[in-house]
N, C-alpha and C positions, 0 to 999 in steps of 0.2 A: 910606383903606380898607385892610385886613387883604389880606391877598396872600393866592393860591390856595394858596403854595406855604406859607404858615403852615396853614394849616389839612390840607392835605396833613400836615404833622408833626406835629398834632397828633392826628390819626386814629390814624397809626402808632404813636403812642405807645400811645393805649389799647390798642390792639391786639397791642400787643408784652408790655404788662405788666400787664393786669388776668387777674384770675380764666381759664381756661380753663373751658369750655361743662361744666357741671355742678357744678361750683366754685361757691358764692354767695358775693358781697362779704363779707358777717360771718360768714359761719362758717368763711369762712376765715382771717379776721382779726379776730377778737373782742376788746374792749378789753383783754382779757390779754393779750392775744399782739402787738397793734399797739402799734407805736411805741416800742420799743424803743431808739430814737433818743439819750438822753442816755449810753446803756451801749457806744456803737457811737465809735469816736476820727476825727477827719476823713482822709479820706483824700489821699494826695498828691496836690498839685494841685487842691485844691480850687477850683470856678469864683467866686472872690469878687467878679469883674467883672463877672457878669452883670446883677445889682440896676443898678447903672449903664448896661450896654446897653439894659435895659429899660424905661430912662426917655425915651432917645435915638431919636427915630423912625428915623434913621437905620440904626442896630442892631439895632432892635429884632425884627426875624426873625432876626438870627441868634441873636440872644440864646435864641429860643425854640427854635431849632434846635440849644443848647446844653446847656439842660433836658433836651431829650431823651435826648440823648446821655450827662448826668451819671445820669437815670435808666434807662439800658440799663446802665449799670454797676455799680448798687446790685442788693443782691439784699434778697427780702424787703418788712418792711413799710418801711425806708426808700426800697425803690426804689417801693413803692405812694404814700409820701408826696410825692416829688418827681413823681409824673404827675398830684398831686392838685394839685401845686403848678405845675406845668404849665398844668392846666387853668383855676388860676387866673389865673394872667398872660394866657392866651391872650383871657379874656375880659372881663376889669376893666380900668380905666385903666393906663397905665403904673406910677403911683406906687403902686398898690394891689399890681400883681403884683409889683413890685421889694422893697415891705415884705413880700409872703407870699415869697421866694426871699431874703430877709434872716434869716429864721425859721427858715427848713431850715438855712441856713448855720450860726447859731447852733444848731440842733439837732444837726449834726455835730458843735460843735464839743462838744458836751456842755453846753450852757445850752438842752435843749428846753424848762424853764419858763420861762426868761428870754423866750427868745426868741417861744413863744406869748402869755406878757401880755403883750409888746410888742404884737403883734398886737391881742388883747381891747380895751389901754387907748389904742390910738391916736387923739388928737382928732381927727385929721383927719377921721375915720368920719362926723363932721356932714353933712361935704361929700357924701358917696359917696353913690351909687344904693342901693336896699335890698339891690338882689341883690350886688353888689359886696361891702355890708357881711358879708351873710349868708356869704358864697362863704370872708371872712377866718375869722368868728367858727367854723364848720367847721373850716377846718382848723387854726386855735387849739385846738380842741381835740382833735382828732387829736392833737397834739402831747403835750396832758397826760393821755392815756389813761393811760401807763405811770407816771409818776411822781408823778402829778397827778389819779386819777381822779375825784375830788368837784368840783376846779377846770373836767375836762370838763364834767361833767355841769351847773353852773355856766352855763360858756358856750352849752352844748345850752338849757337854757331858755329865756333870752336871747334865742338866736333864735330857737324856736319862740313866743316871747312876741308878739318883733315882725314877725318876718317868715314867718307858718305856712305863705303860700303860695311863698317861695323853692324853688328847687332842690332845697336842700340839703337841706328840712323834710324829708323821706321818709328817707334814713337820720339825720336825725339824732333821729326819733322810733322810728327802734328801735335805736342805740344807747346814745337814755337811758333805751327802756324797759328794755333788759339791763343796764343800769346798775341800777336802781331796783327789779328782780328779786332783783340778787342782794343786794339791805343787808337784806331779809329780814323788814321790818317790814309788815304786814298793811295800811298805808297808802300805803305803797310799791308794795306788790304791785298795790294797786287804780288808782295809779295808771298799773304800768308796762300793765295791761289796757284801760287806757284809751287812750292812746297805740297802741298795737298795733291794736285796732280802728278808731281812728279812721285809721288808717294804709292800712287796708285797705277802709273804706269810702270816701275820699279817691284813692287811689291803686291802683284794683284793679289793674292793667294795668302797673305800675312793674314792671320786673326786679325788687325786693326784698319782692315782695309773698308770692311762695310761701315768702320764708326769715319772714317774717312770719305767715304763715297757720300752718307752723309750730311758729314758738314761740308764737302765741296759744293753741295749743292744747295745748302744756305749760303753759303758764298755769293753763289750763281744770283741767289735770291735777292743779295743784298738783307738777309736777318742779318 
């Protein structure tokens, strides 16, 4: 069983580094602006131990109590991507969160594309729960927003294809519909309004629904 004292750090985490009250998730970090991660060089001391603690039941709280701590020290959207990545280990098997904390590392080190296909192409995915798979294919793409944004957009289907009712499905259907807004083609557009609606029909009550309500209605606009 997961210890009180894991979920305690993981609270903290969100609470230390997500958006402040009025702040939305995407507009404050729009696929322009996120993940910026391959332009950023690792910094000293980087935690490469962790992926291994995380495998080890033994470790494995601290390991997550590690995470934390590497993302209290990032500022920006890398410190947003290690509490994504946080949150995944906290909740996926071992080998699932030690492969998403292999990714980051690799995204310090300057291989964010390497490091997200790794992610996308792992076999092992057969094995995993949906939401586990869904929880990677996420922030695989987080990963290739900045260098890689068609390769996001790519993995956003993916798992809106297979898993619509995951977690993750809610932003990742509006940051492929702002993907899909801005390529500009008139089928694109139709479908990023489809996405957005359904988002909001689906999910009225989600925290990302007012940043959706919105852009559906620059959509409406034609901005």
């Amino acid at each position: 069983m997961r210890s009180a004292k894991a979920s305690v750090v993981i609270f903290m985490a969100l609470a230390a580094v997500l958006p402040a009250a009025g702040e939305s998730g995407l507009s404050a970090q729009t696929p322009d602006s996120a993940v910026a991660v391959g332009q950023v060089g690792a910094p000293a001391g980087t935690p490469a131990g962790i992926p291994d603690e995380l495998r080890d039941p033994d470790t494995r709280s601290q390991a997550l109590a590690r995470i934390l701590e590497v993302a209290d020290s990032r500022d920006g959207p890398i410190r947003t991507l290690w509490v994504q990545g946080l949150a995944v280990a906290e909740k996926t098997t071992p080998e699932t969160g030690a492969r998403a904390i292999e990714a980051l590392l690799r995204a310090e080190a300057g291989e964010a594309q390497a490091g997200a296909w790794a992610l996308a192409e792992w076999p092992g995915h057969d094995e995993m729960k949906g939401d586990d798979w869904a929880a990677l294919l996420a922030l695989a793409a987080r990963l290739l927003d900045a260098d890689d944004p068609e390769g996001g957009a790519e993995l956003r289907e993916r798992l809106l294809a297979a898993y619509p009712a995951a977690p993750e499905a809610v932003e990742t259907r509006l940051r492929l519909a702002r993907y899909l807004a801005d390529q500009g083609s008139d089928e694109d557009r139709a479908r990023a309004l489809t996405l957005v609606e359904d988002l909001i029909v689906e999910a009225p009550d989600h925290p990302l629904a007012p940043e959706a309500r919105r852009f559906l209605a620059e959509l409406r606009r034609g901005a």
